[in-house]
C-alpha positions as CSV (number, residue, x, y, z in Angstrom):
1,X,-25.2,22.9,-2.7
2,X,-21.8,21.9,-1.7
3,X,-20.2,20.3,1.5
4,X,-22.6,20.2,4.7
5,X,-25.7,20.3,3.2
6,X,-24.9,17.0,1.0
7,X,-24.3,15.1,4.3
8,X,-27.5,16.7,5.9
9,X,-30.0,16.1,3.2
10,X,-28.4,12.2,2.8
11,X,-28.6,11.6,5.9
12,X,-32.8,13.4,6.6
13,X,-33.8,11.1,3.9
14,X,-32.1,8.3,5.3
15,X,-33.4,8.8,8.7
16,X,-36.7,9.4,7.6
17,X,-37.0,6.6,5.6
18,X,-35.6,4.2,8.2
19,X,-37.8,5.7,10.6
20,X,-40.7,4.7,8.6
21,X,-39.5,1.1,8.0
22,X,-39.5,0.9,11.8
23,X,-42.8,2.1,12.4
24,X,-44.6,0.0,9.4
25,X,-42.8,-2.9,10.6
26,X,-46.4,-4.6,11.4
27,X,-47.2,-4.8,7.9
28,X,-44.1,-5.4,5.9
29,X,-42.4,-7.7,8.4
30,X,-43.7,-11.5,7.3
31,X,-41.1,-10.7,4.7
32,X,-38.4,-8.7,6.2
33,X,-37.9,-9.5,9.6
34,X,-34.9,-11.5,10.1
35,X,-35.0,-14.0,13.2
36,X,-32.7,-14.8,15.7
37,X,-32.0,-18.2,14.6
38,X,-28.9,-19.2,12.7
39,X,-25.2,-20.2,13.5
40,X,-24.1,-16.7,13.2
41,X,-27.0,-14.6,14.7
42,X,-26.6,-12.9,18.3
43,X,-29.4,-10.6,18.1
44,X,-32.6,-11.8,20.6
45,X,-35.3,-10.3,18.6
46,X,-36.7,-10.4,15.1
47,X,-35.7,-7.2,13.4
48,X,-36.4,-5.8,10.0
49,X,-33.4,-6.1,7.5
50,X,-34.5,-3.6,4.9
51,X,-32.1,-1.1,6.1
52,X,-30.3,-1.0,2.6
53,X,-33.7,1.0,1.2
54,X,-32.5,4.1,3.7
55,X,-29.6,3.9,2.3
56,X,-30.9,4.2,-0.9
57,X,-33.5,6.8,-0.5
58,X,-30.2,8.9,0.9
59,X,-28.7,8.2,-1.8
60,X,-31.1,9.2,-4.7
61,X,-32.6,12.1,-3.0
62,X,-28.9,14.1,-2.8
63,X,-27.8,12.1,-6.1
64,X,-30.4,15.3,-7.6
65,X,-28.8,18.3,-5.6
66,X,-24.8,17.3,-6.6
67,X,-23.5,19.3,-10.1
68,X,-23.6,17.9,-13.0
69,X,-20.4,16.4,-13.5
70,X,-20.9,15.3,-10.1
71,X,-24.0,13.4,-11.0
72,X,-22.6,11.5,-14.2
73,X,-20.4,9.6,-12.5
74,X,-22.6,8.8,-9.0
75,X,-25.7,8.0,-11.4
76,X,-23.0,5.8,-13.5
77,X,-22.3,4.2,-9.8
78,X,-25.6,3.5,-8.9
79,X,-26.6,1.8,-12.1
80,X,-23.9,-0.2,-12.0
81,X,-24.5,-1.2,-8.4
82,X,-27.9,-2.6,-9.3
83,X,-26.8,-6.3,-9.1
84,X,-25.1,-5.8,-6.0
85,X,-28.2,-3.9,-4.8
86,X,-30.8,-6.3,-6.1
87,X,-29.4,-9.8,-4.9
88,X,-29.0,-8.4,-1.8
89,X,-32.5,-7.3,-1.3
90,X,-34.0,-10.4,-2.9
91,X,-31.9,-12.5,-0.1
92,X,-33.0,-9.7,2.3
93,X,-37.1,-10.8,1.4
94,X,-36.7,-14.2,0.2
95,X,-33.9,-15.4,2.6
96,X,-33.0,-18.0,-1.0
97,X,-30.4,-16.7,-2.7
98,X,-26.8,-18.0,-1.4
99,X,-23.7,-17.0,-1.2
100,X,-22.2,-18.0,-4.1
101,X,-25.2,-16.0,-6.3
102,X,-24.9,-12.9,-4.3
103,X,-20.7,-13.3,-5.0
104,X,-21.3,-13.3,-8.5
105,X,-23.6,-10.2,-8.9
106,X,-21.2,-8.1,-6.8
107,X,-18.1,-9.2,-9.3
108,X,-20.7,-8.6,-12.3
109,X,-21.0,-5.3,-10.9
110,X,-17.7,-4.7,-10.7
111,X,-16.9,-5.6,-14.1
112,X,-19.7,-3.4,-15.6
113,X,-18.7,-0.5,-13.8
114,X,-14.9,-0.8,-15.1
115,X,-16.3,-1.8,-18.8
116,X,-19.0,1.7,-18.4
117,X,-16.4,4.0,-16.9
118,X,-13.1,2.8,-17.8
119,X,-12.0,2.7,-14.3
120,X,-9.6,0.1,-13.3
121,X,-6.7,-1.3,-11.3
122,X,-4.3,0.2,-14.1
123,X,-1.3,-0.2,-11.0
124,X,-0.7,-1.0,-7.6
125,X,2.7,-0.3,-6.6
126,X,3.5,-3.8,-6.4
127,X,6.5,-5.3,-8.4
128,X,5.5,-8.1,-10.3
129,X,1.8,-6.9,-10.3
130,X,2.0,-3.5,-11.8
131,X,3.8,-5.8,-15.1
132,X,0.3,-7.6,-15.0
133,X,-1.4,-4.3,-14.7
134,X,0.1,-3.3,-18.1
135,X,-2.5,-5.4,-20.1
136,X,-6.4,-4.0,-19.8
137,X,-7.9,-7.2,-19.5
138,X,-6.3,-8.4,-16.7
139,X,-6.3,-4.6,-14.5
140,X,-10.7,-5.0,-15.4
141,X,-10.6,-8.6,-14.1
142,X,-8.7,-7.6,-11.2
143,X,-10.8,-4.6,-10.4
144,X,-14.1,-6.6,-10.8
145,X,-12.7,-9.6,-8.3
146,X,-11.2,-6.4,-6.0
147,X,-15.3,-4.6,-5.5
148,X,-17.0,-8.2,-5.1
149,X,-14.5,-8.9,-2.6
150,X,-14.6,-6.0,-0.9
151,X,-18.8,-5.7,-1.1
152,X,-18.8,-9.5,0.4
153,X,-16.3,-8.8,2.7
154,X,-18.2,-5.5,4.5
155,X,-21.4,-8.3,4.8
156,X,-19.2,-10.6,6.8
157,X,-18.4,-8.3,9.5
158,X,-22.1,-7.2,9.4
159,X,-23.0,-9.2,12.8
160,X,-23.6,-6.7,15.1
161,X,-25.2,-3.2,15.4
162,X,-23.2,-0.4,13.9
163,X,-20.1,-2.7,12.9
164,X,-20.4,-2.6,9.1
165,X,-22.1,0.9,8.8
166,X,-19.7,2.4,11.3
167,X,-16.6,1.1,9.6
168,X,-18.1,2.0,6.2
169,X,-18.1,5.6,7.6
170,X,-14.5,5.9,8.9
171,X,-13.5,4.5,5.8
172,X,-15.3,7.0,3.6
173,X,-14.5,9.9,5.7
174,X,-10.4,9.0,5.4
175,X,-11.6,8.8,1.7
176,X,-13.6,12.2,1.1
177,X,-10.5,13.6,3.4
178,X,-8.2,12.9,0.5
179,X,-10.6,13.6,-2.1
180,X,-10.6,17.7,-0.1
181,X,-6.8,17.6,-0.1
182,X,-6.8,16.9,-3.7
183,X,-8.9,19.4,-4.7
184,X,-11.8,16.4,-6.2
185,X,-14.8,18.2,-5.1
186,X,-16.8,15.1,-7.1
187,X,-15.4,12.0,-4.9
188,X,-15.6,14.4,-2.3
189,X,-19.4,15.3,-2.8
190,X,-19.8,11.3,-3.2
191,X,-18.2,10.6,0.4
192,X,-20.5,13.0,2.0
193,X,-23.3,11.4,0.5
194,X,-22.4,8.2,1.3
195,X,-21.7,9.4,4.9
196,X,-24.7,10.9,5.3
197,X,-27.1,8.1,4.0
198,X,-25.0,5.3,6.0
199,X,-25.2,7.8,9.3
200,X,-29.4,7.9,8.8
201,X,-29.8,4.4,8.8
202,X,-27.1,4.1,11.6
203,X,-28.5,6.1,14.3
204,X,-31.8,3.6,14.3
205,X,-29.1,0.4,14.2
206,X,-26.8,1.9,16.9
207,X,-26.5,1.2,19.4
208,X,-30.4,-0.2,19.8
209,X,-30.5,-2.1,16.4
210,X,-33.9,-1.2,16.0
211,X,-33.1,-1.8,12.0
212,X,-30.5,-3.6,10.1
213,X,-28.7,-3.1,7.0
214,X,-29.5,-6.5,5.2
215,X,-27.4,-7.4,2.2
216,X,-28.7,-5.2,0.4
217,X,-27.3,-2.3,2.2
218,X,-23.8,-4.3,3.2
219,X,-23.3,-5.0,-0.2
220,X,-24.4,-1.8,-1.7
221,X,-22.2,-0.2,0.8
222,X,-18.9,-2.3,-0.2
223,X,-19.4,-1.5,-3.7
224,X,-19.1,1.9,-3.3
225,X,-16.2,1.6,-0.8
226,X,-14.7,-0.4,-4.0
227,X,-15.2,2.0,-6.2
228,X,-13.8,5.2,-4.8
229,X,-10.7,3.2,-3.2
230,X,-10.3,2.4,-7.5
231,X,-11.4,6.0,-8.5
232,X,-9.6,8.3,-6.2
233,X,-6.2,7.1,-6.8
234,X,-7.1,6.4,-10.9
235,X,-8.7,10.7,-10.6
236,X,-5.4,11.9,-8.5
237,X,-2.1,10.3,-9.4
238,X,-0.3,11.6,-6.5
239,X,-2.0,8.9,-4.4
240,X,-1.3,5.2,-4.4
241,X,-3.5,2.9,-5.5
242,X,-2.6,1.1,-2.0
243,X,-4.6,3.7,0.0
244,X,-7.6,1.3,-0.8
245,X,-6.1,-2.0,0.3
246,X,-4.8,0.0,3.6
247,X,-8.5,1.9,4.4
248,X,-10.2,-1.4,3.9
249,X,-7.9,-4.0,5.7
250,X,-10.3,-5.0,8.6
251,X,-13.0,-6.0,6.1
252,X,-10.9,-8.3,3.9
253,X,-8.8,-9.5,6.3
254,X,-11.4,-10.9,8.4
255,X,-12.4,-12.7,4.9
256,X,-9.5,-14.3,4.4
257,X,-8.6,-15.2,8.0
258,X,-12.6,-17.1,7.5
259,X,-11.7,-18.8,4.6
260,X,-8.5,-20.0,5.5
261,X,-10.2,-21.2,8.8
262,X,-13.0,-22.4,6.6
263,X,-10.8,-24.5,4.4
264,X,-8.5,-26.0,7.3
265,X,-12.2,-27.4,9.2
266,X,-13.1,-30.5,6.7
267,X,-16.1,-30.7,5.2
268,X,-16.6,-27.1,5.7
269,X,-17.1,-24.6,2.7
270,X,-15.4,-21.4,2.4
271,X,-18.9,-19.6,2.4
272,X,-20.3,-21.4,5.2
273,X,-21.6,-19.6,8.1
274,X,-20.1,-20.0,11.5
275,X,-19.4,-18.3,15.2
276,X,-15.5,-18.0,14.4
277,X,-15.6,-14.1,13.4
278,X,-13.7,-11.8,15.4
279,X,-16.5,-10.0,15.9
280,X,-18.2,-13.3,17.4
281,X,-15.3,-13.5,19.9
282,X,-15.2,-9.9,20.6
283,X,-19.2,-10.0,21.7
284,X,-18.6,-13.3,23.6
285,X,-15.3,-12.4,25.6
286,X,-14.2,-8.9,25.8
287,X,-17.7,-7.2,25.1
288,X,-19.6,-9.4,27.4
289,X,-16.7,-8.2,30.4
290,X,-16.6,-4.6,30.0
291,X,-20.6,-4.4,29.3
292,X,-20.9,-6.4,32.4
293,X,-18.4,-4.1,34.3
294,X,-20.7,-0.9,33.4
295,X,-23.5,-2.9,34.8
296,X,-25.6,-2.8,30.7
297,X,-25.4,-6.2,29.8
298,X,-27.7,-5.4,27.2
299,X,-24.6,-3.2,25.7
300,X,-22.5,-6.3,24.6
301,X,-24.0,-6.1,21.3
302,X,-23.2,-2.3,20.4
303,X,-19.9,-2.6,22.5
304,X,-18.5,-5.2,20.6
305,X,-18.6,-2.6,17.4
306,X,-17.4,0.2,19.8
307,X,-14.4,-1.6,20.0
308,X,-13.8,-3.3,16.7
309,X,-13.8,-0.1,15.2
310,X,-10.8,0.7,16.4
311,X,-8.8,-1.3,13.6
312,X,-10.8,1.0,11.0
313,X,-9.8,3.9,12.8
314,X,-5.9,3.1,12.9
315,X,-6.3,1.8,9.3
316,X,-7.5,5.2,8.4
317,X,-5.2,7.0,10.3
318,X,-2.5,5.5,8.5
319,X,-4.0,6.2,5.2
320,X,-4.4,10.0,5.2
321,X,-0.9,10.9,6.7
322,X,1.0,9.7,3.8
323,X,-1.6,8.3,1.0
324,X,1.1,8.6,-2.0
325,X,3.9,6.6,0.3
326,X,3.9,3.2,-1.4
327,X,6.1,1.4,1.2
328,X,4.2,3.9,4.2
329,X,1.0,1.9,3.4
330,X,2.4,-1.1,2.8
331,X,4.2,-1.3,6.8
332,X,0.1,0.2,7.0
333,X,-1.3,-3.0,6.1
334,X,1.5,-5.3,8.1
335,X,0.5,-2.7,10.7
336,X,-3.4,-3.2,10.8
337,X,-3.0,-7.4,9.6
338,X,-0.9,-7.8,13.0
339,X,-2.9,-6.1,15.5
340,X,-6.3,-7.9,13.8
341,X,-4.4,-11.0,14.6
342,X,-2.9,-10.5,18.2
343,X,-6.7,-9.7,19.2
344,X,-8.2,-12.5,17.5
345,X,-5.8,-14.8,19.2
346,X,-6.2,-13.2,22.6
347,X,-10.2,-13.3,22.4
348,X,-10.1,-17.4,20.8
349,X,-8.2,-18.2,23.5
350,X,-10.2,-16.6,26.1
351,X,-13.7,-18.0,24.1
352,X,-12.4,-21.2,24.4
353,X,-11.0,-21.0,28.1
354,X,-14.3,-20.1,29.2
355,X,-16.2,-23.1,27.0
356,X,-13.4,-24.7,28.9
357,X,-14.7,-23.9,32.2
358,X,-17.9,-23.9,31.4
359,X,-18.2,-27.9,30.8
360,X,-15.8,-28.5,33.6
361,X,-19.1,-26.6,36.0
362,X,-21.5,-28.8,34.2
363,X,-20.1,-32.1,34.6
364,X,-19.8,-31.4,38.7
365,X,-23.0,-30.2,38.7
């Protein structure tokens, strides 16, 4: 089987399996519903969080149809992912295990899969760094830090239905687009995997969020974004390792933008939740306007995505037209880091003009 019919047996498995979540609900969900109560949460309704195991039955069904050399190295992935996969689902049921924990597994991931495959960060076009890169030890450390970051970074902007899932497939797709120009029918085969077991669970979390990814999925999800952005590049020379770091800049830029907000709030911990995410403002200002202006309130949630994804989608614009142009993807990045910024500034200052005007109402009333 080739092309096509990898995305469209992912994504029936997916779908089917989500499906079935959905309608069992009743009996699983005194563990995996996730309320509406929490700093961070702007959903109304309890909803089940076990998205991650459509993701997965996607994922293992079409793992058996791909050719063999195919299936050594997404089997090696999957096995690797299995701490990223497992902490997530255990906070996904148990709601216990924090941040820091879930960090760890992720990087522990990461460093198995570079130890297992011998896949790393060997150079990134970067003076100064790509001297660094020249010893092993420190490319596998970097590579390990580079997937937890990344598989942390897709759960932050998991807030609202579709965000993190949609993203993750623009991403990919810029990915298995390079992978087809390359001629690397095996990240290619991966892509449309991924693709279609993300797009299963998605059609039952967007725009009704009927079912959400959980950690399990988010962090599943970033791992594999991690690993191709390392693998593609490491596979096909004539790309730059930067492709990754462009194709991926919404994610971890809103990471470091929420610790750096984090750390400047005292008292605060760099992990702590809080209603500072730009896709927090986007649902409260912008999303809330135009959802209001096509008379479906009820569309601020899915809306807010709508729109976000828009910095995925110029991200991965950028990637595929020139993916071996070091200093192309580099003014990429600058690119994508500047317009994530203008927006976040317009929609704080609009948040906190109408918190503004809010209190002023209050204390006349």
């Amino acid at each position: 089987m080739y092309g096509l019919e990898y995305l469209s047996v992912a994504f029936s498995a997916s779908f089917l399996f989500a499906w079935l979540i959905v309608l069992t609900k009743d009996f699983h969900g005194s563990l995996t519903l996730d309320g509406s109560h929490g700093v961070q949460k702007i959903h109304s309704a309890p909803t089940p969080r076990i998205g991650g195991l459509a993701l997965l039955a996607g994922a293992i069904v079409t793992g058996f149809l791909l050719d063999p050399s195919s299936q050594s190295l997404w089997w090696t992935i999957c096995l690797c992912a299995i701490p990223a996969f497992g902490s997530g689902a255990i906070e996904d049921v148990t709601k216990k295990v924090s941040a820091k924990w879930r960090l760890i597994a992720t990087v522990v991931a990461g460093l198995i899969f570079s130890l297992v495959t011998g896949y790393r960060i060997d150079h990134a076009d970067i003076p100064g760094l790509d001297y660094l890169l020249t010893f092993p030890a420190f490319g596998i450390a970097l590579s390990a830090i580079a997937i937890g970051g990344i598989a942390n970074s897709l759960n932050i902007i998991d807030g609202v239905n579709g965000l993190a899932s949609g993203t993750a497939i623009i991403v990919f797709s810029a990915f298995g687009v390079l992978a087809a120009q390359s001629g690397d029918t095996t990240v290619f085969a991966i892509c449309l995997l991924m693709i279609g077991s993300i797009a299963g669970f998605f059609v039952l979390n967007f725009p009704s969020g009927r079912l959400f990814y959980g950690d399990a999925g988010a962090y599943s999800t970033g791992f594999v974004l991690a690993v191709i952005g390392i693998v593609l590049p490491a596979r096909n020379p004539e790309y730059s390792p930067l492709i990754a770091v462009l194709a991926l800049a919404y994610p971890w830029i809103e990471t470091l933008v929420s610790i750096r907000r984090r750390l400047k709030r005292e008292g605060t911990h760099p992990g702590a939740a809080d209603r500072l995410h730009l896709h927090s403002l986007v649902y409260r200002s912008r999303a809330r306007s135009l959802a209001k202006s096509i008379g479906r309130p009820q569309m601020r949630n899915p809306l807010t995505s709508v729109l976000l994804w828009s910095l995925s989608l110029v991200a991965a614009t950028i990637t595929v037209l020139e993916p071996g142009s070091p200093g192309f993807l580099g003014a990429g990045v600058g690119v994508v880091f500047i317009l994530y910024l203008l927006v976040y500034r317009r929609v704080a200052l609009l948040s906190k003009l109408r918190r503004s005007l809010s209190t002023q109402v209050k204390k006349r009333i």
